[in-house]
OpenMM code with the backbone's topology and positions (N, CA, C; nanometers):
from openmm import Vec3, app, unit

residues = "UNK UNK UNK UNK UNK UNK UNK UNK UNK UNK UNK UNK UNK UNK UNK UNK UNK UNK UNK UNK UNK UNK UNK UNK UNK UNK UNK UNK UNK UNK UNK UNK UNK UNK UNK UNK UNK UNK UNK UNK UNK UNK UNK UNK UNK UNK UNK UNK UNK UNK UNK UNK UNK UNK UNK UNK UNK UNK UNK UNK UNK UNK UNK UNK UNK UNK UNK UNK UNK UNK UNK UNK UNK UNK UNK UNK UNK UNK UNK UNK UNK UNK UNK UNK UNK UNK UNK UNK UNK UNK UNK UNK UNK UNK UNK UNK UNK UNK UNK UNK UNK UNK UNK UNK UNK UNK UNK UNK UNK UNK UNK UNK UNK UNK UNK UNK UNK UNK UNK UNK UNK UNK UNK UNK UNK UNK UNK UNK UNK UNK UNK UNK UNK UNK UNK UNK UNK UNK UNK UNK UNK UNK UNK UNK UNK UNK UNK UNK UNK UNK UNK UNK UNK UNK".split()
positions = [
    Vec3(2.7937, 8.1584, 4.4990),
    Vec3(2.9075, 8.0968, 4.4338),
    Vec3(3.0343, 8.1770, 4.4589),
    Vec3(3.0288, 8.2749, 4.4586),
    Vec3(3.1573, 8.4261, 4.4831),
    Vec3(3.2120, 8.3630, 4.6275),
    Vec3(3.1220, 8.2964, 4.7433),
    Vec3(3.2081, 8.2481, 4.8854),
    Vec3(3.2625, 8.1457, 4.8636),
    Vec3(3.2824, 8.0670, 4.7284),
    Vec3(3.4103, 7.9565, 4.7239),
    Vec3(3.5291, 8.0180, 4.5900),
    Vec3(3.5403, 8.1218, 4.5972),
    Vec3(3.6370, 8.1752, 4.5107),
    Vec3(3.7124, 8.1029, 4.3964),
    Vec3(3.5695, 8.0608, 4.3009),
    Vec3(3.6136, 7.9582, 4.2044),
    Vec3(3.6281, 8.0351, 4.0855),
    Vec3(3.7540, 7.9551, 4.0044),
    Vec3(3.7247, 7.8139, 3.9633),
    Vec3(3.8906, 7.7892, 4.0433),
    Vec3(3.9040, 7.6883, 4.0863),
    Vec3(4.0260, 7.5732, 4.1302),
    Vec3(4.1221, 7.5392, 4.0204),
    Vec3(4.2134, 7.5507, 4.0616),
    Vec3(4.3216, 7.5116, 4.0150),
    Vec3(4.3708, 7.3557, 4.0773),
    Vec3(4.4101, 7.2027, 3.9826),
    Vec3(4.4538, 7.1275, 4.0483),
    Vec3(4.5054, 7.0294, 3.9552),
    Vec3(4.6558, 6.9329, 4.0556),
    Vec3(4.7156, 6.8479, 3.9370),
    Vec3(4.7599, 6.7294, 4.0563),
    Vec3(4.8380, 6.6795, 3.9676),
    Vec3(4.9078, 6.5650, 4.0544),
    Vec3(5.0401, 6.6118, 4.1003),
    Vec3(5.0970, 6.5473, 4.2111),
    Vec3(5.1951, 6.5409, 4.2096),
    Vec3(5.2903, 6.5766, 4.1067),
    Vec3(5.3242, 6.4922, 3.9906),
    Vec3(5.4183, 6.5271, 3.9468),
    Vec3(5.3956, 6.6289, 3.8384),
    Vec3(5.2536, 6.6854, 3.9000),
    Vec3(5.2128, 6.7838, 3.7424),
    Vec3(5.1540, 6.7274, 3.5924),
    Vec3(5.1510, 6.5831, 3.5801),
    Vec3(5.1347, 6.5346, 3.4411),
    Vec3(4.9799, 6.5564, 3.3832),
    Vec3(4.8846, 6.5319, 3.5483),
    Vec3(4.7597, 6.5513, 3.5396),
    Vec3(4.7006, 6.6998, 3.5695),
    Vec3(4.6615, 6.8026, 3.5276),
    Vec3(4.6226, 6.8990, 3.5690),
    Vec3(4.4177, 6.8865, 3.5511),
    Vec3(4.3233, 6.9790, 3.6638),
    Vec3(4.2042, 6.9488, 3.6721),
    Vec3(4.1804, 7.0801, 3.7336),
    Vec3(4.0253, 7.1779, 3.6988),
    Vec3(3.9930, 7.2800, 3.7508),
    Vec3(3.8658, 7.2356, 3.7555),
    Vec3(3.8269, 7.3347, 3.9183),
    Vec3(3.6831, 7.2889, 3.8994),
    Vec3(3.5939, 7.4208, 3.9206),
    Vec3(3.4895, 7.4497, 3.8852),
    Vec3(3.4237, 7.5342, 3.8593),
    Vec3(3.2784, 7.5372, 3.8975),
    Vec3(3.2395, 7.4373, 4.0129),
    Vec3(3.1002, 7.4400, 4.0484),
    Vec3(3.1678, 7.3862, 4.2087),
    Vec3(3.0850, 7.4749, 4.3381),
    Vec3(3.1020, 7.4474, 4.4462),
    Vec3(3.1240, 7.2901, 4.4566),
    Vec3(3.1702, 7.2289, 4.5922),
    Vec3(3.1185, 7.1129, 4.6117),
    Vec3(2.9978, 7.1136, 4.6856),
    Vec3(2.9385, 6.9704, 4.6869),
    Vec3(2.8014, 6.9012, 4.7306),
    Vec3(2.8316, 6.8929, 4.9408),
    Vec3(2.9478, 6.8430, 4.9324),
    Vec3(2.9551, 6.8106, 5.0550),
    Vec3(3.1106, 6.7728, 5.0635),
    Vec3(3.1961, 6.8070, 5.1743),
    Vec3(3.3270, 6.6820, 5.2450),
    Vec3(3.3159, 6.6154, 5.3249),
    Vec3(3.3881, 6.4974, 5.2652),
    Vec3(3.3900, 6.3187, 5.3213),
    Vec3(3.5008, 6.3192, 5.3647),
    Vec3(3.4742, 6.2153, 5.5030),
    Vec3(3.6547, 6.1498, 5.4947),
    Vec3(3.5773, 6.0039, 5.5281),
    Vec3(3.6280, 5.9126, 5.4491),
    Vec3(3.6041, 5.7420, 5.3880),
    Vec3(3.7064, 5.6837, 5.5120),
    Vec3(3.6644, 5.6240, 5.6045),
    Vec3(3.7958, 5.5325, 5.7058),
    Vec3(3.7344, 5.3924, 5.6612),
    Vec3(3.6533, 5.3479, 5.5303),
    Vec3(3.7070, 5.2104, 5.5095),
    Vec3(3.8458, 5.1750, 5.4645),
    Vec3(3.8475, 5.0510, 5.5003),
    Vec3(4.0090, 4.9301, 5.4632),
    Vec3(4.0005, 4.9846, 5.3196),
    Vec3(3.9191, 4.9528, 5.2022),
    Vec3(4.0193, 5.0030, 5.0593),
    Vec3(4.0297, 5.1369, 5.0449),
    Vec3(3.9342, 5.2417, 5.1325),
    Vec3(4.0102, 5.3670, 5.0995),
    Vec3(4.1406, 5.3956, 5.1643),
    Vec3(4.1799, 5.3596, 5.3149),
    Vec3(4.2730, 5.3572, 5.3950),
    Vec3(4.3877, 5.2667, 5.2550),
    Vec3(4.3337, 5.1405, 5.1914),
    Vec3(4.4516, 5.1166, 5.1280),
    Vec3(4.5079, 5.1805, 5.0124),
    Vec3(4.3743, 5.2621, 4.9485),
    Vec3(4.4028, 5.3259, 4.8229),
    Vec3(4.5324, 5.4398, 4.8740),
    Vec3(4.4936, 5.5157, 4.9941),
    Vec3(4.5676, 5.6179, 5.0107),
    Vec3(4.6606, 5.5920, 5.1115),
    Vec3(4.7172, 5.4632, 5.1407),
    Vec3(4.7914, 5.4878, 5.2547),
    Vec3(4.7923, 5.5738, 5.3819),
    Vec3(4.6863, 5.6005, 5.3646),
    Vec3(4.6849, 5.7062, 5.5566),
    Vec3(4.5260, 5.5851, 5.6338),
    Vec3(4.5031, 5.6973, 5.7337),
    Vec3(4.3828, 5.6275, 5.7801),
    Vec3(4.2348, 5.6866, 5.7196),
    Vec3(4.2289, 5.7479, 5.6487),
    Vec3(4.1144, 5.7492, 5.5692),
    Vec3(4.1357, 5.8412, 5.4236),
    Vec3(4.0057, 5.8271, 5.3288),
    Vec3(4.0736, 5.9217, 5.1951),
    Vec3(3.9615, 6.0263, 5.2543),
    Vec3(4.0069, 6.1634, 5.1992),
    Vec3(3.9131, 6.3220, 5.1731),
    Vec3(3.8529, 6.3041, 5.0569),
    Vec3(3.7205, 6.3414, 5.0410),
    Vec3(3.6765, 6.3741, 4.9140),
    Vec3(3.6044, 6.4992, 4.9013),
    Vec3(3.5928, 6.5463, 4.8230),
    Vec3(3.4825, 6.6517, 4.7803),
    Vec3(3.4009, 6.5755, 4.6743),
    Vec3(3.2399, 6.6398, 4.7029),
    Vec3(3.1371, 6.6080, 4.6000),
    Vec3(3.1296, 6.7069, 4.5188),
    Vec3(3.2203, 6.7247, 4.4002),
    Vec3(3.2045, 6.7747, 4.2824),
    Vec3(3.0951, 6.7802, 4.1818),
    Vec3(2.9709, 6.8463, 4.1712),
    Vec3(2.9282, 6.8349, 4.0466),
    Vec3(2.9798, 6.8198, 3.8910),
    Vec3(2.9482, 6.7329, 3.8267),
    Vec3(3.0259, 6.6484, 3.7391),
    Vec3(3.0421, 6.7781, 3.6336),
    Vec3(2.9455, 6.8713, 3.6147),
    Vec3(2.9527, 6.9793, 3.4722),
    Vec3(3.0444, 7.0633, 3.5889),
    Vec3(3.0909, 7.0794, 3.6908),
    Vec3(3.2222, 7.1724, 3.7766),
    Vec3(3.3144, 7.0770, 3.7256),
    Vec3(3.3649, 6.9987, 3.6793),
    Vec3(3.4920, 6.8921, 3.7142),
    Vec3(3.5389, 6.8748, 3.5204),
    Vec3(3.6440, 6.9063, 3.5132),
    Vec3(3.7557, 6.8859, 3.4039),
    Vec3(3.8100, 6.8452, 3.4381),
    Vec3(3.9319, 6.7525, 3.3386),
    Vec3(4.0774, 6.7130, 3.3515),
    Vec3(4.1160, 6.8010, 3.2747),
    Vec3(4.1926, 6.9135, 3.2559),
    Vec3(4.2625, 7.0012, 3.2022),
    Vec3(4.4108, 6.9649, 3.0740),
    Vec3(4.4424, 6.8459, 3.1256),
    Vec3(4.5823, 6.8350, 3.0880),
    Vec3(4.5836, 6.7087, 3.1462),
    Vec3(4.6630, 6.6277, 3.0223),
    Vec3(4.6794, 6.4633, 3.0709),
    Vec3(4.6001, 6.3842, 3.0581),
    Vec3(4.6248, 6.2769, 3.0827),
    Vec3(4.5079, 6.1533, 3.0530),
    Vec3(4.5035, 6.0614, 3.1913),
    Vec3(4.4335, 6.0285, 3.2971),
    Vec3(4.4172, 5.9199, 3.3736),
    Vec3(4.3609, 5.8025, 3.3356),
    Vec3(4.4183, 5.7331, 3.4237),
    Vec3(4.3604, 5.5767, 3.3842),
    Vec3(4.3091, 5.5317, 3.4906),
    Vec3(4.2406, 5.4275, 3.4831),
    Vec3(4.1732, 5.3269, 3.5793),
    Vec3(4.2600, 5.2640, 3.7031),
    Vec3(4.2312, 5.2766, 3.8143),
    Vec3(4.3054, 5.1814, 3.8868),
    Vec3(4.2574, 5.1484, 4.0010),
    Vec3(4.3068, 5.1139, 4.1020),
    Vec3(4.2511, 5.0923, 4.2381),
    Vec3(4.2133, 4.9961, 4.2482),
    Vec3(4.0844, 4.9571, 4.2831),
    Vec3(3.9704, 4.8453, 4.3188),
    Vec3(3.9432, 4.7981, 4.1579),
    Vec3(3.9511, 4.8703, 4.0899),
    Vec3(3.9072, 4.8169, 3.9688),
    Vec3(3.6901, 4.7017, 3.9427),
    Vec3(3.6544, 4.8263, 4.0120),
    Vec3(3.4607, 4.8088, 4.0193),
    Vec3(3.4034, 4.8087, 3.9479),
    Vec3(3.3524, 4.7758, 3.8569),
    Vec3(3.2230, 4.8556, 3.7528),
    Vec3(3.1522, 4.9594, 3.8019),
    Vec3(3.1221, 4.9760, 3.9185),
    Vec3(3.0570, 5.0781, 3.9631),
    Vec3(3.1279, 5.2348, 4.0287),
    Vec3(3.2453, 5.1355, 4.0352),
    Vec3(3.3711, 5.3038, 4.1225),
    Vec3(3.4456, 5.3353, 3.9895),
    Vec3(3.4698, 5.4004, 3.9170),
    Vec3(3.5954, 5.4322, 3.8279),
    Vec3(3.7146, 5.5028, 3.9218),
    Vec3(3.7640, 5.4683, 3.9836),
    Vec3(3.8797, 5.5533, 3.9957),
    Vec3(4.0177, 5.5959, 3.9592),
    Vec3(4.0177, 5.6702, 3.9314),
    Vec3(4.1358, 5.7814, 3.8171),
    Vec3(4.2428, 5.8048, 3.8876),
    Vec3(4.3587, 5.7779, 3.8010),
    Vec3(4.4947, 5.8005, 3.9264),
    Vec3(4.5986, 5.8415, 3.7498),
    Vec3(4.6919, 5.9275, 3.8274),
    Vec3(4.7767, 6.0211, 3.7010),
    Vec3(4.8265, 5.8684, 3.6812),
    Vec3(4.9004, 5.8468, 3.5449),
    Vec3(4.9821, 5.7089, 3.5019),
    Vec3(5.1086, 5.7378, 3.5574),
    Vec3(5.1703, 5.8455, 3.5557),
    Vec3(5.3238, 5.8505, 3.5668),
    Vec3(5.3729, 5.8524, 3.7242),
    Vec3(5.2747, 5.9316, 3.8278),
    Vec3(5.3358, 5.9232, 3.9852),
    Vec3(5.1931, 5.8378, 4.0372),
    Vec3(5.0886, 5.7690, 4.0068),
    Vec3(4.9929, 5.7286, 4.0228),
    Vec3(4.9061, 5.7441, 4.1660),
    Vec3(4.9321, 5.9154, 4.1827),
    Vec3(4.8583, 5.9427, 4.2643),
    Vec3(4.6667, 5.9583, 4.2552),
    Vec3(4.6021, 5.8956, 4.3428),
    Vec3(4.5016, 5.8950, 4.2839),
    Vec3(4.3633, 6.0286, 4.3066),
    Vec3(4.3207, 6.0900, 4.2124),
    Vec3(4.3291, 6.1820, 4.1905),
    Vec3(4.1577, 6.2650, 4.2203),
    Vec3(4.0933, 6.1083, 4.1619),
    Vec3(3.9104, 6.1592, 4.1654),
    Vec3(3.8701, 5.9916, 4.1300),
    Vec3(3.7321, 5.9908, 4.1418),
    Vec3(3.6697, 5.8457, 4.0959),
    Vec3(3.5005, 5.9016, 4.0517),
    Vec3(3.4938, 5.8307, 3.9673),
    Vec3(3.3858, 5.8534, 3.9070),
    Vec3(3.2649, 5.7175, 3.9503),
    Vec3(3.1888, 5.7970, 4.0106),
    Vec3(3.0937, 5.6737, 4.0549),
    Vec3(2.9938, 5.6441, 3.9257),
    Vec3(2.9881, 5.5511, 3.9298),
    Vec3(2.8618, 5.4715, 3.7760),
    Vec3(2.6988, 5.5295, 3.7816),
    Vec3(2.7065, 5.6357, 3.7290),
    Vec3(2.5487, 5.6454, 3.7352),
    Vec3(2.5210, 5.7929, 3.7587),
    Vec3(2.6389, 5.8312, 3.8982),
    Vec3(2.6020, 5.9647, 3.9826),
    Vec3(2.6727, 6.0768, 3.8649),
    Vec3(2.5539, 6.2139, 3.9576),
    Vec3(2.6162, 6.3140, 3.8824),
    Vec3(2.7327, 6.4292, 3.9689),
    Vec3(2.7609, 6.3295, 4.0291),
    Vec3(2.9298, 6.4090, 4.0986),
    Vec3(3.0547, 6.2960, 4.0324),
    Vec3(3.1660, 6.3989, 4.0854),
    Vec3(3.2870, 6.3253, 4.0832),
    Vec3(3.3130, 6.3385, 4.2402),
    Vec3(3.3897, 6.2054, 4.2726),
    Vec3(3.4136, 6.2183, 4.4166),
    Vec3(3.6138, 6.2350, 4.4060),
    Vec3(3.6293, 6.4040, 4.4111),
    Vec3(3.7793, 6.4413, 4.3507),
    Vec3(3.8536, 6.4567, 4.5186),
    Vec3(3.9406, 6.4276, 4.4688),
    Vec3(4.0874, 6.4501, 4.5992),
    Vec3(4.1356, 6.5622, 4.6708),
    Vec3(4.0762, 6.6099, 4.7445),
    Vec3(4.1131, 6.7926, 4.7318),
    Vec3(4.2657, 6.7941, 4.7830),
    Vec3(4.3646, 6.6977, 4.7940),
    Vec3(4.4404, 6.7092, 4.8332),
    Vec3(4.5325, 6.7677, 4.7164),
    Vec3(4.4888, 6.7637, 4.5990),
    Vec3(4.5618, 6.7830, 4.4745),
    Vec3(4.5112, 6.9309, 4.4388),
    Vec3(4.4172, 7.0033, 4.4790),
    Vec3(4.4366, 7.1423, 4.4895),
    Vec3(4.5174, 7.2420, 4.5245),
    Vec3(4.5544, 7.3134, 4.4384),
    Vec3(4.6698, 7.4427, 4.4554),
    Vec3(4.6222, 7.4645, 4.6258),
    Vec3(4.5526, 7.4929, 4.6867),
    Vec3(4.5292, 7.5405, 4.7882),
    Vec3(4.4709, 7.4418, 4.8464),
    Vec3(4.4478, 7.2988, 4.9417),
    Vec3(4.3505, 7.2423, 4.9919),
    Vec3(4.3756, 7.2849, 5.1314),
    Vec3(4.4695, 7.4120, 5.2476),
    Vec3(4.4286, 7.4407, 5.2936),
    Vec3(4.3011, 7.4650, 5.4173),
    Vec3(4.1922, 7.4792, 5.3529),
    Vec3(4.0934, 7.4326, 5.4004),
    Vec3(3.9848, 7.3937, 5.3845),
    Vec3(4.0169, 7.2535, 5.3938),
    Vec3(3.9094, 7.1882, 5.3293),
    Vec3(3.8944, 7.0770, 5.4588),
    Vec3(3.8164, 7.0233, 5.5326),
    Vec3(3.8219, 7.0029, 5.5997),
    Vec3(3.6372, 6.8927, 5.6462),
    Vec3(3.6557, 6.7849, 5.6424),
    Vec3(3.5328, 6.6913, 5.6516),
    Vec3(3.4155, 6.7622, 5.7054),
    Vec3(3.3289, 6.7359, 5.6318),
    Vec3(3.1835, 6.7207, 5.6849),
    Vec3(3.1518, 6.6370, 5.7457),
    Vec3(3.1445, 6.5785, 5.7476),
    Vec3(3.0587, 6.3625, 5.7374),
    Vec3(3.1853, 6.3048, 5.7300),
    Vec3(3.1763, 6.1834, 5.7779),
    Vec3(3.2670, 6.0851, 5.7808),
    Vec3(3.2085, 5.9491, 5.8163),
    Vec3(3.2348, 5.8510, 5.6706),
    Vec3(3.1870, 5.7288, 5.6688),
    Vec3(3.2621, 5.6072, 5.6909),
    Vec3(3.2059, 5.4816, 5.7461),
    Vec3(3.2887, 5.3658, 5.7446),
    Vec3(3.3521, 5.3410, 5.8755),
    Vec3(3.2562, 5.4609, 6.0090),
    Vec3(3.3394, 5.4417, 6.1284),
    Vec3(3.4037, 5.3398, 6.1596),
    Vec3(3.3509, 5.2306, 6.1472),
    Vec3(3.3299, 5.0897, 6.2154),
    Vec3(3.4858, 5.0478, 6.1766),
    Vec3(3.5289, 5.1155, 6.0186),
    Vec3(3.7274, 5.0605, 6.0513),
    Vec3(3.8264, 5.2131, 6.0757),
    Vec3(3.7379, 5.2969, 6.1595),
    Vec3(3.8382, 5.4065, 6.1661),
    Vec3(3.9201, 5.2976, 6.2391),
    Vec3(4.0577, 5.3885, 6.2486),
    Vec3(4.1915, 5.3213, 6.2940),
    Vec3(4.1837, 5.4265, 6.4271),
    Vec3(4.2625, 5.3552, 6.5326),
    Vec3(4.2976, 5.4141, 6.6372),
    Vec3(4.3586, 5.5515, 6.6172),
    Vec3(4.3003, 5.6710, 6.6989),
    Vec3(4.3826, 5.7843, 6.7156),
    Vec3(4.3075, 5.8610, 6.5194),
    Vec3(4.2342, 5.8258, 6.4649),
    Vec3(4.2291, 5.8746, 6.3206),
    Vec3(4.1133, 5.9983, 6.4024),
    Vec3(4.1181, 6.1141, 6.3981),
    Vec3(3.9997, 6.2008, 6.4145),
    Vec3(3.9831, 6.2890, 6.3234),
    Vec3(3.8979, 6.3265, 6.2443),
    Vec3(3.8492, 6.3979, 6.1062),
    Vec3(3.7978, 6.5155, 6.1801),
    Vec3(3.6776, 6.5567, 6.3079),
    Vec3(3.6415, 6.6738, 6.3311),
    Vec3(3.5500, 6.7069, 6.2211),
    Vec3(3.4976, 6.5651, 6.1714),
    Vec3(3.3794, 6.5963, 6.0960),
    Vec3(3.2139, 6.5752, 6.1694),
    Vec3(3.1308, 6.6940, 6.1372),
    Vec3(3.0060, 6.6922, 6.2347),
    Vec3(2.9309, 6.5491, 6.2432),
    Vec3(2.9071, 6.5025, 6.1302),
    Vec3(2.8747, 6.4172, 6.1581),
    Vec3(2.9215, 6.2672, 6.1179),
    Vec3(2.8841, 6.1849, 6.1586),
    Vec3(2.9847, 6.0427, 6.1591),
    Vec3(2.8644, 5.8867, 6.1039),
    Vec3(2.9022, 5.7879, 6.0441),
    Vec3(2.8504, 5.6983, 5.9868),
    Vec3(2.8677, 5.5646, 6.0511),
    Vec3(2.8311, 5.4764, 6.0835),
    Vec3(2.9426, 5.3173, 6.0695),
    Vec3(2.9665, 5.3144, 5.9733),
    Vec3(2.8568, 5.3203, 5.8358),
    Vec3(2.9145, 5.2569, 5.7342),
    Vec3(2.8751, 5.3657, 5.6478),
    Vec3(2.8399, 5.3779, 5.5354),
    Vec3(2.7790, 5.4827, 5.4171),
    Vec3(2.6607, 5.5375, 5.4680),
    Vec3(2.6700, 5.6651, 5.4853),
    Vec3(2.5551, 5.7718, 5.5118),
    Vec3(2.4237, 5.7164, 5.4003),
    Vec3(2.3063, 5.6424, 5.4483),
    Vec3(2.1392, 5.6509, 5.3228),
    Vec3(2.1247, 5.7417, 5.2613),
    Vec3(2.1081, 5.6927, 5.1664),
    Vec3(2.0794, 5.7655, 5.0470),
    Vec3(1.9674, 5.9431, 5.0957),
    Vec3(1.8839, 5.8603, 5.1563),
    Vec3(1.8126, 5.9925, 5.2426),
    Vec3(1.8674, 6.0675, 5.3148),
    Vec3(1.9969, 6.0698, 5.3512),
    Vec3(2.0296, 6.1850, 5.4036),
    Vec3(2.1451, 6.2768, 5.3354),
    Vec3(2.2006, 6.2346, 5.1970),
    Vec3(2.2410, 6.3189, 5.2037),
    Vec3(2.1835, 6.4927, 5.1339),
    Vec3(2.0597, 6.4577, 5.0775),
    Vec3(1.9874, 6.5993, 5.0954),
    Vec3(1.9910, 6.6780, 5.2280),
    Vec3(2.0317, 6.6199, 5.3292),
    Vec3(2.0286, 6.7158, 5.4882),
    Vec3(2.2132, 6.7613, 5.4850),
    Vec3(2.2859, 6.6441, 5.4317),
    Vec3(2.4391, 6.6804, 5.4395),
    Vec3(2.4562, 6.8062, 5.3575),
    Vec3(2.4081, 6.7797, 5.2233),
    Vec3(2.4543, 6.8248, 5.1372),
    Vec3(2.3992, 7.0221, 5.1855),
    Vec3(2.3198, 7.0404, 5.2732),
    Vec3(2.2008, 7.1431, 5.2778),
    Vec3(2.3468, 7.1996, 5.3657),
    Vec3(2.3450, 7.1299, 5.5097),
    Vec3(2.4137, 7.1632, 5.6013),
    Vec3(2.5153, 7.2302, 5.5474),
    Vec3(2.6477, 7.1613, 5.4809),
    Vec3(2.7608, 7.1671, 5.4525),
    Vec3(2.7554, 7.2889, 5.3408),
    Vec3(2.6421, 7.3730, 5.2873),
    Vec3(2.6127, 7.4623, 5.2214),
    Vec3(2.6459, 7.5530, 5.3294),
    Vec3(2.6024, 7.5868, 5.4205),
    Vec3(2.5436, 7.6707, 5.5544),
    Vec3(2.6494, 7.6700, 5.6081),
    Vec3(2.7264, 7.5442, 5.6354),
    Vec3(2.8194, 7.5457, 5.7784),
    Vec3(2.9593, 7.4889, 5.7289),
    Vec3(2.9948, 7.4018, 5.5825),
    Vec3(3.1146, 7.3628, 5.5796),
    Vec3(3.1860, 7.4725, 5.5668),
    Vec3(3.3304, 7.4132, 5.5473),
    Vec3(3.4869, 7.5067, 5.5470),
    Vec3(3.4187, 7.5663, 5.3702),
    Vec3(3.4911, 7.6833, 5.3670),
    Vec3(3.5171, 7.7223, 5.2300),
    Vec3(3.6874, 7.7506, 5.2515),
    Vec3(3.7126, 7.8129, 5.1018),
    Vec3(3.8709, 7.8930, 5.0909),
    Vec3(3.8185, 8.0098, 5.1719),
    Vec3(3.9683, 8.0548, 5.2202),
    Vec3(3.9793, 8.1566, 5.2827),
    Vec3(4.0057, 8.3004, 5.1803),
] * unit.nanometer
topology = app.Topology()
chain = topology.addChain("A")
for resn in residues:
    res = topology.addResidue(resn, chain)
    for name in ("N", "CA", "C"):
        topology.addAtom(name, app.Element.getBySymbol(name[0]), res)
């Protein structure tokens, strides 16, 4: 735990939302489906797999937005509505934004799902790649790997 120099510091944009996290992540994603590309305006969203007892909101309140799923919750600050983490229905991660970390630096994909709408010219330099959502069976091999071989902080 001492090689990810935790606990994290993290907020929104305009500061309203603040969040620390305190348990490594599971694995990094970069999502090149159409609603993550639309949630975030670029060509794909970053995530980290947060274990859910690592993950606070510190400060502030988020609300619901996005896709609006029963099964995705995703959390975006109310006031600059950047979106921030999503809570999947059931799982015991949060899938959080590392872009909203004091440092995201380096953080940098593992896996990357949803090939099939990467956008032209989008390259992540993540090891391994999906068409669509990585089976459920593998991500015990991601999650192992990305122990061993993903980016940490410097």
């Amino acid at each position: 735990m001492s090689d990810w120099k935790l606990p994290w510091s993290a907020s929104c944009q305009c500061g309203q939302v603040k969040m620390r996290i305190t348990a490594p992540p599971m694995v990094s994603m970069a999502c090149h489906c159409r609603s993550c590309q639309r949630l975030t305006g670029g060509a794909y969203s970053l995530t980290l797999l947060i274990p859910a007892e690592g993950f606070a909101v510190v400060e502030g309140e988020p609300v619901i937005g996005g896709m609006h799923r029963a099964e995705l919750a995703h959390h975006f600050c109310p006031h600059c509505k950047n979106w921030l983490f999503t809570r999947p229905q059931g799982m015991p991660f949060v899938n959080f934004r590392p872009t909203m970390l004091n440092d995201a630096s380096w953080v940098q994909p593992y896996a990357e799902s949803c090939i099939e709408d990467r956008l032209p010219g989008a390259i992540t330099g993540a090891k391994y790649s999906f068409e669509g959502f990585p089976p459920p069976e593998k991500y015990g091999e991601l999650m192992a790997g990305y122990a061993r071989e993903g980016a940490k902080p410097q």
